[in-house]
N, CA, C and O of each residue as an XYZ file, in Angstrom:
512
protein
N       0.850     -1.173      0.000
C       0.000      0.000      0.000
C       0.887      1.225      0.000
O       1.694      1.435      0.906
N       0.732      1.970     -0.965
C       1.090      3.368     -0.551
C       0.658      4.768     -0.368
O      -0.491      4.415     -0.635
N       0.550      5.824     -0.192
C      -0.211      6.879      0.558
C       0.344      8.038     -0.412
O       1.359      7.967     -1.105
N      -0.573      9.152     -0.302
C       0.052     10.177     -1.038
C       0.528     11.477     -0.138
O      -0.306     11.748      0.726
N       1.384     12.117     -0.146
C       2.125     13.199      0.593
C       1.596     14.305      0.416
O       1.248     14.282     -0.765
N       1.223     15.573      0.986
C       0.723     16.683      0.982
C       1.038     17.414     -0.237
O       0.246     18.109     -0.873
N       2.687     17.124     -0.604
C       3.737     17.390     -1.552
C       3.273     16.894     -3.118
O       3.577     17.452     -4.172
N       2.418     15.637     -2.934
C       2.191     15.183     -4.022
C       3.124     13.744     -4.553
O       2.957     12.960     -5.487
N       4.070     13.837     -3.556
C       5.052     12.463     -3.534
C       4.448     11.356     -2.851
O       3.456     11.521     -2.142
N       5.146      9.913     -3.073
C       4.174      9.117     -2.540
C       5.215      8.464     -1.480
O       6.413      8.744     -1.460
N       4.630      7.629     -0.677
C       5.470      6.606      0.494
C       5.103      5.545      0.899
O       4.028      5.246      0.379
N       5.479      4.784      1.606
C       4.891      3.243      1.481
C       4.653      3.482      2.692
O       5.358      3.889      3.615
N       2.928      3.010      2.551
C       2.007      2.862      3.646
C       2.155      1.400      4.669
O       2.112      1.374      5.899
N       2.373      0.034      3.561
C       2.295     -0.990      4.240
C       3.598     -1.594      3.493
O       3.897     -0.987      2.465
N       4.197     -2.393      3.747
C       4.510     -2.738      4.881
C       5.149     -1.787      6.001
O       6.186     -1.223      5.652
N       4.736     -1.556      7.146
C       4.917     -0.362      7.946
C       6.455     -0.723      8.299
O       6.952     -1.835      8.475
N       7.056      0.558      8.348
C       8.428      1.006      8.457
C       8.929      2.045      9.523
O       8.978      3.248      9.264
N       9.337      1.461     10.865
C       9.531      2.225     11.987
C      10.672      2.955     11.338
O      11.396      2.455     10.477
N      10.807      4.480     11.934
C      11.734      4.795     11.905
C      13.280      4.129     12.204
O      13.445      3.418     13.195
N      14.294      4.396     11.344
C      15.319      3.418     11.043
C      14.970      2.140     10.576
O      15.847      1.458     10.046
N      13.946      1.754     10.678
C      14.272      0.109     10.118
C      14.622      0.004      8.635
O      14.449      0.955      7.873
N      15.030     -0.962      8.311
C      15.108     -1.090      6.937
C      14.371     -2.651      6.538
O      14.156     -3.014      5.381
N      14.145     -3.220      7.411
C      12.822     -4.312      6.571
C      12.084     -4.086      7.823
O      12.531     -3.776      8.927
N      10.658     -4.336      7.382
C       9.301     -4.718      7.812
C       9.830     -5.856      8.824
O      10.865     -6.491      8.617
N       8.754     -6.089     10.265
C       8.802     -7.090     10.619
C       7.131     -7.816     10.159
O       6.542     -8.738     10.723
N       6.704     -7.016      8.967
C       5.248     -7.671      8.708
C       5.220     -7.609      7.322
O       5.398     -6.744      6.465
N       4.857     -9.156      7.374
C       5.276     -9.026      5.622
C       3.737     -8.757      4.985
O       2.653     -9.042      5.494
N       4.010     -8.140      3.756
C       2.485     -8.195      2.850
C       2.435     -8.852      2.042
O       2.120     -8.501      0.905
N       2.871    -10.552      2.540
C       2.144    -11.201      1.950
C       1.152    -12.249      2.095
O       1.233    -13.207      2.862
N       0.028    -11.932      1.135
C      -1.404    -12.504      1.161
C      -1.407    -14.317      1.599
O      -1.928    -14.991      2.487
N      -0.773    -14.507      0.763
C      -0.742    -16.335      1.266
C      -2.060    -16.730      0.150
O      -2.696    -16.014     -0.624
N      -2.135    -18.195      0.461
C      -3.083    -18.795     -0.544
C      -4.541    -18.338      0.538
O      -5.360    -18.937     -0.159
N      -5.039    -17.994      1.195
C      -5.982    -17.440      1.357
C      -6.633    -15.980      1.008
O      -7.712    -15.482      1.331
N      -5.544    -15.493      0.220
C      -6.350    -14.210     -0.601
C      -6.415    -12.963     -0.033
O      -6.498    -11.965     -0.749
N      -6.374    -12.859      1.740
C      -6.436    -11.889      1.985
C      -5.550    -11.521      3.327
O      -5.363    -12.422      4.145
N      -4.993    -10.182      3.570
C      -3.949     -9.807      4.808
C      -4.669     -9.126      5.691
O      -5.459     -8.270      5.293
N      -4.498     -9.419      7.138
C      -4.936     -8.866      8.158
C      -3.828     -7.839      8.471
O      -2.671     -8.240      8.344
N      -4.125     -5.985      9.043
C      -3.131     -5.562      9.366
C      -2.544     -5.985     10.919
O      -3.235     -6.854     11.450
N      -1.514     -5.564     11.639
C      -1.129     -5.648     12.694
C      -1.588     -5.216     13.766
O      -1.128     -4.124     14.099
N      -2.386     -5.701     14.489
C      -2.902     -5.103     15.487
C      -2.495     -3.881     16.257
O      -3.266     -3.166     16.898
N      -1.220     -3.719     16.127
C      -0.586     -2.459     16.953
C      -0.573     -1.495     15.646
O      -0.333     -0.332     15.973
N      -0.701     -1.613     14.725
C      -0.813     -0.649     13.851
C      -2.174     -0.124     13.174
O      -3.119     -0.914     13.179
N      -2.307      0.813     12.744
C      -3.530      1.857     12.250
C      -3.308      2.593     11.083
O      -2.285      3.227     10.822
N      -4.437      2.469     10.305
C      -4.723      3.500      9.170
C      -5.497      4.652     10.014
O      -6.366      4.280     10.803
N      -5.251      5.858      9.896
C      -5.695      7.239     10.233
C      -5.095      8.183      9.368
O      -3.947      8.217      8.925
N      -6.303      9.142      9.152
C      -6.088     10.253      8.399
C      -5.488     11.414      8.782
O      -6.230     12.048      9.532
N      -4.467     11.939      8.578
C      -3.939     12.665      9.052
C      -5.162     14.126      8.610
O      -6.082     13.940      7.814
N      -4.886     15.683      9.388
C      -5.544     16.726      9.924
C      -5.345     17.501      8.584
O      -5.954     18.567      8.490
N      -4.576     17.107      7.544
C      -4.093     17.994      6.130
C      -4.750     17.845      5.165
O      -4.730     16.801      4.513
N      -5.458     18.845      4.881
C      -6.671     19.097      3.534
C      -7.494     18.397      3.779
O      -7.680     18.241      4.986
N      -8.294     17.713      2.939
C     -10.189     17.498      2.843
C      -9.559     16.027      2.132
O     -10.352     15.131      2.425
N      -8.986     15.754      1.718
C      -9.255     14.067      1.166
C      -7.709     13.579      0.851
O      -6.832     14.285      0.353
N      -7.575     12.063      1.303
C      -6.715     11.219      1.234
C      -6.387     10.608      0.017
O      -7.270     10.874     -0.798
N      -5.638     10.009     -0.396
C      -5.443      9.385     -1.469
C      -4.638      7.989     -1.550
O      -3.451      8.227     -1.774
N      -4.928      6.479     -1.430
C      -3.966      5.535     -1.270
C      -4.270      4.640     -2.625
O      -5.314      4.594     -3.276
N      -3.012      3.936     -2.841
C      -3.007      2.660     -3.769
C      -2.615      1.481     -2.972
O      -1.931      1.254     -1.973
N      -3.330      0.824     -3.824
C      -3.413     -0.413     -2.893
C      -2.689     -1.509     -3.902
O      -3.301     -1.539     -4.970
N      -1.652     -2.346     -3.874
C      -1.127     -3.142     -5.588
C      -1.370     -3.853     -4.780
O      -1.481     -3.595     -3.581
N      -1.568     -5.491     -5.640
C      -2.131     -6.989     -5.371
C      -1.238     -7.402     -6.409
O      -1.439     -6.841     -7.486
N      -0.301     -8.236     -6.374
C       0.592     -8.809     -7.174
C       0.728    -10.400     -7.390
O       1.296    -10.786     -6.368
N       0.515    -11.378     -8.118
C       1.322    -12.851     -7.458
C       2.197    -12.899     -7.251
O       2.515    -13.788     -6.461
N       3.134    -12.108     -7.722
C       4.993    -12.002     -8.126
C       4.869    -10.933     -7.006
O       4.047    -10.038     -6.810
N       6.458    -11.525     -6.055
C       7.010    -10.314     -4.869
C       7.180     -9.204     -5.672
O       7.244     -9.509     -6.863
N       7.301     -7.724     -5.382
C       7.132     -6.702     -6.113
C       8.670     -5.615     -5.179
O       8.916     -5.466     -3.982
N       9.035     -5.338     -5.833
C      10.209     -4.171     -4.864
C       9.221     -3.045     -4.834
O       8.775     -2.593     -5.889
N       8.753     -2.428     -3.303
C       7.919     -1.824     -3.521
C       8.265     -0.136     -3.215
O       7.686      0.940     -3.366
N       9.805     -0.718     -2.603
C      10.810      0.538     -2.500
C      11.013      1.285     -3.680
O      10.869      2.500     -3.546
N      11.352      0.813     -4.946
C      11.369      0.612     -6.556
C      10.170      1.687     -7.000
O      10.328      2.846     -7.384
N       8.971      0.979     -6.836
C       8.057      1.141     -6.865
C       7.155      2.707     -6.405
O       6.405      3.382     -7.111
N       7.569      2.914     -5.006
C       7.086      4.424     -4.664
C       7.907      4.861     -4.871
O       7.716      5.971     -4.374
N       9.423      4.889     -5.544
C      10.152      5.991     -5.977
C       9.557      6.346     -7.656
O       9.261      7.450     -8.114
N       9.522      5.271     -8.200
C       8.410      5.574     -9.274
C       7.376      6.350     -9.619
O       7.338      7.034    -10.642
N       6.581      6.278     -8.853
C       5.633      7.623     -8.184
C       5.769      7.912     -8.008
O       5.421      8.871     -8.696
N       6.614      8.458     -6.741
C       7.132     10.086     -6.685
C       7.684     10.606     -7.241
O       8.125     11.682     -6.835
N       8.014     10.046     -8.693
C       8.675     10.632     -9.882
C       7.985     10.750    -10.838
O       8.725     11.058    -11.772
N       6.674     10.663    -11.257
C       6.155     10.242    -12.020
C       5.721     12.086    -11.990
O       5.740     12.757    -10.959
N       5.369     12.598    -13.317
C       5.229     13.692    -14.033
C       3.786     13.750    -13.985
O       3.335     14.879    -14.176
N       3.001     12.895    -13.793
C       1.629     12.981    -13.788
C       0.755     13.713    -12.774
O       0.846     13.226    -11.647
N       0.042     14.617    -12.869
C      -0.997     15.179    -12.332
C      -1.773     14.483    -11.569
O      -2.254     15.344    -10.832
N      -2.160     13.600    -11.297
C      -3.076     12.898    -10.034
C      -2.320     11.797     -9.913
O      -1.477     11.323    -10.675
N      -2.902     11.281     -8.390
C      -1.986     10.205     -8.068
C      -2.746      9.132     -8.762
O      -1.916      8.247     -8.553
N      -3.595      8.587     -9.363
C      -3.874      7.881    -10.036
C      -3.264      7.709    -11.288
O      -3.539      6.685    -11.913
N      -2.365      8.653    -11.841
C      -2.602      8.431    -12.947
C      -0.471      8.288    -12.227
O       0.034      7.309    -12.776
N      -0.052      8.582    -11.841
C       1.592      8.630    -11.104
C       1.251      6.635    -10.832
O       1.927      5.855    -11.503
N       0.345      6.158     -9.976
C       0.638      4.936     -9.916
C       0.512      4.622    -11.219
O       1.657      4.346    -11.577
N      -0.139      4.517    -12.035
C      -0.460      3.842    -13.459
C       0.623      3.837    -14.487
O       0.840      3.135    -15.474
N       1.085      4.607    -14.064
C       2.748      5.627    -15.134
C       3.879      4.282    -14.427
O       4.561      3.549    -15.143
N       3.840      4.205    -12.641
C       5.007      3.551    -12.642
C       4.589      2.357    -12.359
O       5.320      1.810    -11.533
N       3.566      1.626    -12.762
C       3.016      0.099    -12.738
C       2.721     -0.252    -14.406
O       2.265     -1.348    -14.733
N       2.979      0.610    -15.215
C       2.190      0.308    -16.473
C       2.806     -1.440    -17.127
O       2.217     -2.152    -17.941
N       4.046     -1.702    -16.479
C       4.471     -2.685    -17.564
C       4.481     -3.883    -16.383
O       5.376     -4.726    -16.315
N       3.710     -3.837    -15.763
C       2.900     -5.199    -15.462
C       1.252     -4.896    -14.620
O       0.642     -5.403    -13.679
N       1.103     -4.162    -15.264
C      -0.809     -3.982    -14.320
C      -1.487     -4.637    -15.395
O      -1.159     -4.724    -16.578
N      -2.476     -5.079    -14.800
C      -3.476     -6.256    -15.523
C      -4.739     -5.495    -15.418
O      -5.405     -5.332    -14.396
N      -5.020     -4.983    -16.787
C      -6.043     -3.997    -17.408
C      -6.781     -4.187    -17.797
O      -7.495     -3.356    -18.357
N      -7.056     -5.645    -17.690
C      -8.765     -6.037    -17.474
C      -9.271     -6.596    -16.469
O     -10.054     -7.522    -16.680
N      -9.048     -6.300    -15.444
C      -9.167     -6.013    -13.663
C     -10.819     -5.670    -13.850
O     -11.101     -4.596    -14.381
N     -11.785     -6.469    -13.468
C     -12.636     -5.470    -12.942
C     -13.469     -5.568    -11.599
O     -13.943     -6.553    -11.031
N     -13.490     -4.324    -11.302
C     -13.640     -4.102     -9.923
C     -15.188     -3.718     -9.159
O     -15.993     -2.841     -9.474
N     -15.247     -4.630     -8.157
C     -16.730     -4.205     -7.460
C     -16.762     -4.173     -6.099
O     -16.001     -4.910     -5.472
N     -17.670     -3.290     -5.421
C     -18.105     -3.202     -4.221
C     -18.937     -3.852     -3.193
O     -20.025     -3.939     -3.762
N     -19.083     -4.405     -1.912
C     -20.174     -4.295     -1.299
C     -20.814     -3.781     -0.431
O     -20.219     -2.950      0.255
N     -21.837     -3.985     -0.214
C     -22.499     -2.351      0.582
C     -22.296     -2.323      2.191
O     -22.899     -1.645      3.023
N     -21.194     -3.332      2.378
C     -20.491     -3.029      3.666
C     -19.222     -2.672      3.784
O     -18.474     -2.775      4.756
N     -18.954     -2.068      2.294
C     -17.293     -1.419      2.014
C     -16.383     -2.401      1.407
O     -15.257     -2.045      1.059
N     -16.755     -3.512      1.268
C     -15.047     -4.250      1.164
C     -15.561     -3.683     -0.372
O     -16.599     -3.304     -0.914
N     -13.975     -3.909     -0.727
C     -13.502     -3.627     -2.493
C     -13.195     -5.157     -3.039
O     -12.406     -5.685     -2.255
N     -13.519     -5.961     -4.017
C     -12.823     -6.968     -4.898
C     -12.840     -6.382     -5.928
O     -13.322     -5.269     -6.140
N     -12.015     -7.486     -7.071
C     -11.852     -7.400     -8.185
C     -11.814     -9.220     -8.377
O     -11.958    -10.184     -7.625
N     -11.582     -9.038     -9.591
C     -11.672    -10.396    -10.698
C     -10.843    -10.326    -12.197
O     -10.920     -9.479    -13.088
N     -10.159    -11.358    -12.116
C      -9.040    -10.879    -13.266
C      -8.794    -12.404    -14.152
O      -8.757    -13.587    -13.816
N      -8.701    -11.915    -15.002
C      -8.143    -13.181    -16.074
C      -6.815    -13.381    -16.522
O      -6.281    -12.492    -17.185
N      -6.107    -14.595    -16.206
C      -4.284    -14.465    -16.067
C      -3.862    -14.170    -17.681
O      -4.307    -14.349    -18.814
N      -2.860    -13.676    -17.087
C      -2.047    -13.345    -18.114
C      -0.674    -13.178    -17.838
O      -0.258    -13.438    -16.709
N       0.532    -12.539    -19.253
C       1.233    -11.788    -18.347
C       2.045    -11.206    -17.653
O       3.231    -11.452    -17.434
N       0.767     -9.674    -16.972
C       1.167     -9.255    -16.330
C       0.540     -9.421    -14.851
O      -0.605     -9.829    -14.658
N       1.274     -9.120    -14.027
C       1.000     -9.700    -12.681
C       0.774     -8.401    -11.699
O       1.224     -8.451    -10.555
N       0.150     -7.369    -12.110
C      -0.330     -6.534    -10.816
C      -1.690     -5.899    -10.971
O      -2.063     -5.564    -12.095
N      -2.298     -5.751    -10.128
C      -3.385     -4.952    -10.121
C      -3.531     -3.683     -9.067
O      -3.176     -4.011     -7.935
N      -3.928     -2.444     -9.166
C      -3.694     -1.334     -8.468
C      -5.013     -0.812     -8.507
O      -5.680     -0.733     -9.538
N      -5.519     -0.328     -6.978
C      -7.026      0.186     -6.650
C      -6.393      1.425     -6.154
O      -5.409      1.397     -5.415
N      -6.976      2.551     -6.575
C      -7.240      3.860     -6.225
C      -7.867      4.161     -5.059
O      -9.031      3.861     -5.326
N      -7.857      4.600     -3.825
C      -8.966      5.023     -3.121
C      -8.388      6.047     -2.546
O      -7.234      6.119     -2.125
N      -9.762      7.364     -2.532
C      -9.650      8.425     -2.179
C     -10.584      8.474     -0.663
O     -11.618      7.827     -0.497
N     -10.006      9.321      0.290
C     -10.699      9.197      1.061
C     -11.339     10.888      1.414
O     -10.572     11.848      1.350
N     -12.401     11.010      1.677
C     -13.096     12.278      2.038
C     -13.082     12.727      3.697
O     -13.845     12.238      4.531
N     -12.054     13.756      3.981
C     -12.187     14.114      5.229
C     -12.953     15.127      5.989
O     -12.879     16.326      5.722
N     -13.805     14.566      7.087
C     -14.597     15.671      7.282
C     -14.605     16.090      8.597
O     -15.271     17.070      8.928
């Protein structure tokens, strides 16, 4: 997961990274059950800066350098962060992803292999 910066640069949200560390002691990965629980001692919260959030969320089969990855985006020339992840995922996101809701919030998708091996969800969040 990564988050977007006030700046417009991006940073890696998950796997969480104490100051100084240099690896995670929590890995993000899903396992053959499909889905990751976060760490109990840890929290998503919105920080007090402007009116709406912005995170990507990548789902990969293949381990991904994700260090690689948000430097990509924060380099990326593009005007929204949607379109900065898309710029530095383009040569493996799987672009016939499609994606649905249910009306108790969770997000899926559904994809047909191929390949490329990532998929990337946008979510903006509205602060009020």
């Amino acid at each position: 997961m990564f988050g977007q910066e006030v700046d417009g640069s991006s940073f890696v949200l998950f796997p969480y990274l104490k100051t100084g560390e240099t690896v995670s002691k929590h890995s993000p990965y899903c396992g053959i059950t499909g889905y990751r629980l976060f760490p109990k001692a840890q929290s998503l919260e919105a920080d007090s800066i402007g009116t709406k959030d912005y995170i990507a969320i990548v789902v990969s089969k293949d381990e991904l350098d994700y260090n690689r990855i948000n430097q990509a985006i924060s380099q990326s020339r593009q005007s929204t962060y949607a379109g900065k992840v898309n710029e530095a995922l383009q040569s493996i996101l799987i672009r016939t992803a499609r994606f649905n809701s249910t009306n108790d919030g969770r997000i899926y998708f559904k994809v047909d292999a191929n390949d490329n091996k990532a998929v990337a969800a946008i979510v903006a969040f509205d602060k009020r």
